[in-house]
MOPAC internal coordinates of N, CA, C and O (Angstrom, degrees):
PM7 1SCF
backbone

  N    0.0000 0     0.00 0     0.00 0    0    0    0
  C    1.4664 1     0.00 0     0.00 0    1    0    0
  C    1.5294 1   110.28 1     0.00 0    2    1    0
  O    1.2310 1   130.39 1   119.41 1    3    2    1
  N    1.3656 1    97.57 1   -60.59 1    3    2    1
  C    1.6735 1   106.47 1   170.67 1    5    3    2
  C    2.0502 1   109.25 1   -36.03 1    6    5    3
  O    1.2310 1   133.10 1   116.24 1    7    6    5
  N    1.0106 1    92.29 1   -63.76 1    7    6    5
  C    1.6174 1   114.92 1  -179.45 1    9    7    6
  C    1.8766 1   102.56 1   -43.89 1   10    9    7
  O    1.2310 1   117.85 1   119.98 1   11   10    9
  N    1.3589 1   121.71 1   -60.02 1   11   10    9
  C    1.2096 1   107.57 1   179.63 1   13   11   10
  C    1.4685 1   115.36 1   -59.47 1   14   13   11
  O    1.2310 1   126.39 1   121.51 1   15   14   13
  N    1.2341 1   105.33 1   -58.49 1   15   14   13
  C    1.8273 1   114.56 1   176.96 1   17   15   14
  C    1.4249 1   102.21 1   -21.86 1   18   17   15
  O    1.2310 1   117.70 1   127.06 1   19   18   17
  N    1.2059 1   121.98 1   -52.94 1   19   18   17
  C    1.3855 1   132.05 1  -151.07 1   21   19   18
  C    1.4008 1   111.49 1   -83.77 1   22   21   19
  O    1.2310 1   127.74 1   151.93 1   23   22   21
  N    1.2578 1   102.70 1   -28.07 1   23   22   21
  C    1.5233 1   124.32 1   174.40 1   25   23   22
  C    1.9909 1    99.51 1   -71.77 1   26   25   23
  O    1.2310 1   118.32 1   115.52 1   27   26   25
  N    1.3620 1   120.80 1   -64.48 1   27   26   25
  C    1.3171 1   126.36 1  -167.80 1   29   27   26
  C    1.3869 1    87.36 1   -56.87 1   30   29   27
  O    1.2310 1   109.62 1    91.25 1   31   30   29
  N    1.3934 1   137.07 1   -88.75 1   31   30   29
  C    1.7113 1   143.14 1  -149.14 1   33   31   30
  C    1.9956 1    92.60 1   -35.27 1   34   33   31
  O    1.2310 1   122.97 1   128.30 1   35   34   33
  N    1.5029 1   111.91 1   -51.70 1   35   34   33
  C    1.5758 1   112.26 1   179.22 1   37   35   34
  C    1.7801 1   106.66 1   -42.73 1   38   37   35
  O    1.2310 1   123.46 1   100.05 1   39   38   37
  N    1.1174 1   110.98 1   -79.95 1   39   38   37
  C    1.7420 1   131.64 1   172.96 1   41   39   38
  C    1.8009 1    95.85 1   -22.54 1   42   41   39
  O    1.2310 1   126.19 1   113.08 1   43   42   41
  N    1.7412 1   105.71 1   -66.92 1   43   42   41
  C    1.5957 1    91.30 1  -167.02 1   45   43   42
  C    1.6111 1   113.47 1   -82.30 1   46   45   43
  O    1.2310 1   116.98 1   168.13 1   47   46   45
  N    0.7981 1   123.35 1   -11.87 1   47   46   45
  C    1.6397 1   125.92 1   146.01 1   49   47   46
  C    1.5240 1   128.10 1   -32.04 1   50   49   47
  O    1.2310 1   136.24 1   100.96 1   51   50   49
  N    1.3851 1    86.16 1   -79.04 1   51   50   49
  C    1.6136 1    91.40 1   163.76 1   53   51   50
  C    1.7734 1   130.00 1   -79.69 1   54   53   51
  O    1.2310 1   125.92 1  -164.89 1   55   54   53
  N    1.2537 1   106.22 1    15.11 1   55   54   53
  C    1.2917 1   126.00 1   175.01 1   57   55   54
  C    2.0171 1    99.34 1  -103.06 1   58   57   55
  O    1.2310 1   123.25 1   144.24 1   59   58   57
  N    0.9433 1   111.37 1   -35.76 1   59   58   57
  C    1.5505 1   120.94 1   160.65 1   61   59   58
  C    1.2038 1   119.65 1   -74.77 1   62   61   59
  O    1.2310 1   112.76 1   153.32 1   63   62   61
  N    1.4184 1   131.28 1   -26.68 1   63   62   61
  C    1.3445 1   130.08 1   174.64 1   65   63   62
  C    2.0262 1   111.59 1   -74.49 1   66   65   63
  O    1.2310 1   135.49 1   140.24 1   67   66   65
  N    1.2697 1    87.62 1   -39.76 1   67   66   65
  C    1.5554 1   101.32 1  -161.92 1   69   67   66
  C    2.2813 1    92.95 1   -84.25 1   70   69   67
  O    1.2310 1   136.23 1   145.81 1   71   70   69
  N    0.9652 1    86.18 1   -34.19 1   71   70   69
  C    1.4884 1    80.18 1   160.68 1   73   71   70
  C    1.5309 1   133.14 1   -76.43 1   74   73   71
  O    1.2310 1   131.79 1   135.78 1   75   74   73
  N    1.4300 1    94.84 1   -44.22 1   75   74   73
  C    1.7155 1    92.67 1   158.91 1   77   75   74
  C    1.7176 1   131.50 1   -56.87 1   78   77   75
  O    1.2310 1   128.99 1   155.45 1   79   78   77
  N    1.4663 1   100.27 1   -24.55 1   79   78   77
  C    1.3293 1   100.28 1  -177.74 1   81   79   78
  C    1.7102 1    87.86 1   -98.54 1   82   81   79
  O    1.2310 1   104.55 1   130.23 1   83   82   81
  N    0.3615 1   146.14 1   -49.77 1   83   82   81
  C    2.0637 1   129.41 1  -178.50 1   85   83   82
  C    1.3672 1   103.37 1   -49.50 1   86   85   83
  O    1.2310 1   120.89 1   141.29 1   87   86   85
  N    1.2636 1   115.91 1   -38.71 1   87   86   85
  C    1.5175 1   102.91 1  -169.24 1   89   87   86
  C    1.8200 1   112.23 1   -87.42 1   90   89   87
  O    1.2310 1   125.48 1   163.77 1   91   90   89
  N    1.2998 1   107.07 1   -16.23 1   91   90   89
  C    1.5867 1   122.38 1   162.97 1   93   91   90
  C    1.7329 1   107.63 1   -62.70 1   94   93   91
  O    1.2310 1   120.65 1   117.48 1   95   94   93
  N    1.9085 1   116.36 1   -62.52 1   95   94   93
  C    1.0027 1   113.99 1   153.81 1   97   95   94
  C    1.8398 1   130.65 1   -25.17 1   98   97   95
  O    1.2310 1   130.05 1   111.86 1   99   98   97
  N    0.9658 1    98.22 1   -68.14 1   99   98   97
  C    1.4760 1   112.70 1  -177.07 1  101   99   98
  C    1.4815 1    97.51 1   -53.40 1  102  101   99
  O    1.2310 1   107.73 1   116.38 1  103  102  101
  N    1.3994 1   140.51 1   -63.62 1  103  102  101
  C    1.2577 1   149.98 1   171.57 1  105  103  102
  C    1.6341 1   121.27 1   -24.98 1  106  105  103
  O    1.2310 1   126.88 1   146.32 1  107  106  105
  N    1.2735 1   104.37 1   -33.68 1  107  106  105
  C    1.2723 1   128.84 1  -168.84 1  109  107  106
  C    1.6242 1   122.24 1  -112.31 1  110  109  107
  O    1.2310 1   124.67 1   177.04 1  111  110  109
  N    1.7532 1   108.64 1    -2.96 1  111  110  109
  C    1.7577 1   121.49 1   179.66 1  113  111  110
  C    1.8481 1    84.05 1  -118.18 1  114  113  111
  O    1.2310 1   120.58 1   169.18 1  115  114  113
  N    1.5648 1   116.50 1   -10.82 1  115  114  113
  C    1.5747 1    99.30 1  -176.39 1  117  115  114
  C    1.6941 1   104.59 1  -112.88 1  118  117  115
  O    1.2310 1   124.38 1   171.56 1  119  118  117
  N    1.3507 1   109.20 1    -8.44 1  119  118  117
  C    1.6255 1   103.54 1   177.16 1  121  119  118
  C    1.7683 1   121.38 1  -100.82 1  122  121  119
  O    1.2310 1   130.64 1   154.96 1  123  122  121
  N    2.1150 1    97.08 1   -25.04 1  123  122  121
  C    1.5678 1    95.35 1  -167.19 1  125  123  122
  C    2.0354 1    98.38 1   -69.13 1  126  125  123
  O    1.2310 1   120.64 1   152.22 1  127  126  125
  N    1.4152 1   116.38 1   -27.78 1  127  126  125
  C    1.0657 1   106.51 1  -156.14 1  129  127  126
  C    1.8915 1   108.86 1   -87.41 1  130  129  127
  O    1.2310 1   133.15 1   164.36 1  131  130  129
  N    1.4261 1    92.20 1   -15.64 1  131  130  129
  C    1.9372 1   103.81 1   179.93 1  133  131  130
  C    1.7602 1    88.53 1   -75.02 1  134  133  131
  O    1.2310 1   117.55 1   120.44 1  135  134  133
  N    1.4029 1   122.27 1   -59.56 1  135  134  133
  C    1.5411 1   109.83 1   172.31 1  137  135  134
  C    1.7837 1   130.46 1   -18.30 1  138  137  135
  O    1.2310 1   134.94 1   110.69 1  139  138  137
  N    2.0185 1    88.70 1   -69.31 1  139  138  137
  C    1.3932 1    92.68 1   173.76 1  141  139  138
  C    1.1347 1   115.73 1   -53.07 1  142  141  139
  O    1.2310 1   115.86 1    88.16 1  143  142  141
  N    0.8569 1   125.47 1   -91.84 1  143  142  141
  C    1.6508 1   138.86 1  -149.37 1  145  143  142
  C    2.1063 1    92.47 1   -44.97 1  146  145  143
  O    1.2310 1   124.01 1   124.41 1  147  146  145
  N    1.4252 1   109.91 1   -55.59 1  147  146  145
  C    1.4569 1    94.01 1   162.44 1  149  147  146
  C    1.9836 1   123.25 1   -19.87 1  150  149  147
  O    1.2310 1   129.55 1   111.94 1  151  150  149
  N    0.9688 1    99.21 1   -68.06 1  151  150  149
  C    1.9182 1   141.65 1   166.49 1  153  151  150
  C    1.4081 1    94.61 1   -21.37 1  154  153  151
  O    1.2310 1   129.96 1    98.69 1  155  154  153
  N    1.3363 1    98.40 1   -81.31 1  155  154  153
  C    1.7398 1   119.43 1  -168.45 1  157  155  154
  C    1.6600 1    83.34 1   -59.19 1  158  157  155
  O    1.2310 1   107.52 1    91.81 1  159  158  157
  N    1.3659 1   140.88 1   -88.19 1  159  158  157
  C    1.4398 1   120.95 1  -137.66 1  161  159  158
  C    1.6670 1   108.10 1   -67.32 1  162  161  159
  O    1.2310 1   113.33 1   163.19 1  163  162  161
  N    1.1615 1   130.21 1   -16.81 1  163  162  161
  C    1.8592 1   144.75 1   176.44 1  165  163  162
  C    1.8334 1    75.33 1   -62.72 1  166  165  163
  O    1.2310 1   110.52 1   113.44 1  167  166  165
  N    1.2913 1   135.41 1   -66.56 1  167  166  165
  C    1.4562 1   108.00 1  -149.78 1  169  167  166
  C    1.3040 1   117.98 1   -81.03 1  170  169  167
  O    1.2310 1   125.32 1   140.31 1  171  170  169
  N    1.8592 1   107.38 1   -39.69 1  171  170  169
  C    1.2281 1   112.39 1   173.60 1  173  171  170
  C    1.4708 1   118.72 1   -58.46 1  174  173  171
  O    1.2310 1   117.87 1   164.87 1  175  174  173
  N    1.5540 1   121.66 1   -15.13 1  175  174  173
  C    1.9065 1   112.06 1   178.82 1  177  175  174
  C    1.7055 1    89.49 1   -87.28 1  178  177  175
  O    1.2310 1   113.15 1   150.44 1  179  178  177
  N    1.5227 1   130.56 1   -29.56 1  179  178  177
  C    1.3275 1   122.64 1   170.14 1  181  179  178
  C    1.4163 1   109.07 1   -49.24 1  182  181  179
  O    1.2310 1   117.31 1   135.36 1  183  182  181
  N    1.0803 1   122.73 1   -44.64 1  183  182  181
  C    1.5273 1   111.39 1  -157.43 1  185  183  182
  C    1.3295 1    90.41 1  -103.82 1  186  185  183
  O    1.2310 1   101.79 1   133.02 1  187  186  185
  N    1.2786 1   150.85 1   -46.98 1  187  186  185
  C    1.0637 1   118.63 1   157.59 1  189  187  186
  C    1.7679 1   131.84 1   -19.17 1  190  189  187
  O    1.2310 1   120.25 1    96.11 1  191  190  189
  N    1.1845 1   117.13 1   -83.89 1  191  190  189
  C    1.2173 1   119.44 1   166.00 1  193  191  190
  C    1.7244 1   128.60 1   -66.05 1  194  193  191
  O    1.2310 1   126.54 1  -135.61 1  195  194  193
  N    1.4795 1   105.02 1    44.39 1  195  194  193
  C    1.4618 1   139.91 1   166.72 1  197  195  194
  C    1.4564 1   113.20 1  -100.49 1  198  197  195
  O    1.2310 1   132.10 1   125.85 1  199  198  197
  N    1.4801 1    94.23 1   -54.15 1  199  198  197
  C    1.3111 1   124.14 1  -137.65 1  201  199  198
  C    1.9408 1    94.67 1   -75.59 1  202  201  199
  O    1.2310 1   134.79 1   123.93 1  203  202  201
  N    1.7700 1    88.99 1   -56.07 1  203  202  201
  C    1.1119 1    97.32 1   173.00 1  205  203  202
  C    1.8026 1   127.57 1  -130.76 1  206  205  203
  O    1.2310 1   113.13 1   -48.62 1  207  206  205
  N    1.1571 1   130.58 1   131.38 1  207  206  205
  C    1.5576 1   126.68 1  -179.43 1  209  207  206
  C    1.2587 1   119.63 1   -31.12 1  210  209  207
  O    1.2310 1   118.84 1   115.25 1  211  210  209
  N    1.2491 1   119.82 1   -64.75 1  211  210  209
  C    1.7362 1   123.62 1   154.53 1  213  211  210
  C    1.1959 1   146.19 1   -66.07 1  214  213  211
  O    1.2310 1   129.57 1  -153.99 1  215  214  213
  N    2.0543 1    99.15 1    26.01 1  215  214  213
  C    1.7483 1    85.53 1  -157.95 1  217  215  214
  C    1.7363 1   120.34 1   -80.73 1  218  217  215
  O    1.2310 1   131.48 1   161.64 1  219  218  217
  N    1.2704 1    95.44 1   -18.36 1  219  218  217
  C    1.1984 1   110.56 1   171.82 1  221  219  218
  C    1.7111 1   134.91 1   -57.54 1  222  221  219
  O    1.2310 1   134.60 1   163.08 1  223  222  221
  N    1.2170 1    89.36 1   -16.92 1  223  222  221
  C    1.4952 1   106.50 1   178.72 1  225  223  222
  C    1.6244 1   118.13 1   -94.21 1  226  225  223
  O    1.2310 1   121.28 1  -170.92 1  227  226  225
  N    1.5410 1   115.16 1     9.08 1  227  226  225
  C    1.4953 1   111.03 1  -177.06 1  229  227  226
  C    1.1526 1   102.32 1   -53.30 1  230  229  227
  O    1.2310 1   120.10 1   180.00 1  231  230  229

């Protein structure tokens, strides 16, 4: 009995490990790309309003 217990707590352990890293994963395929594109429109309204004095005002 002892022996299974010991066996399950192992299993959900590493059922917590492997979840922590998917959900780190996941963290990291749903934040690098909200960054970019954040990224990309910060430069493109820069260069827009480089480009031209009023561009901002279309």
């Amino acid at each position: 009995n002892d022996y299974r217990n010991l066996f399950f707590s192992k299993k959900s352990t590493r059922n917590c490990a492997v979840a922590g890293v998917a959900e780190m994963l996941w963290g990291c395929i749903v934040c690098l790309p909200v960054l970019f594109v954040s990224e990309l429109n910060f430069l493109f309204l820069m260069f827009i309003s480089f480009i031209s004095p009023q561009g901002l005002d279309l």
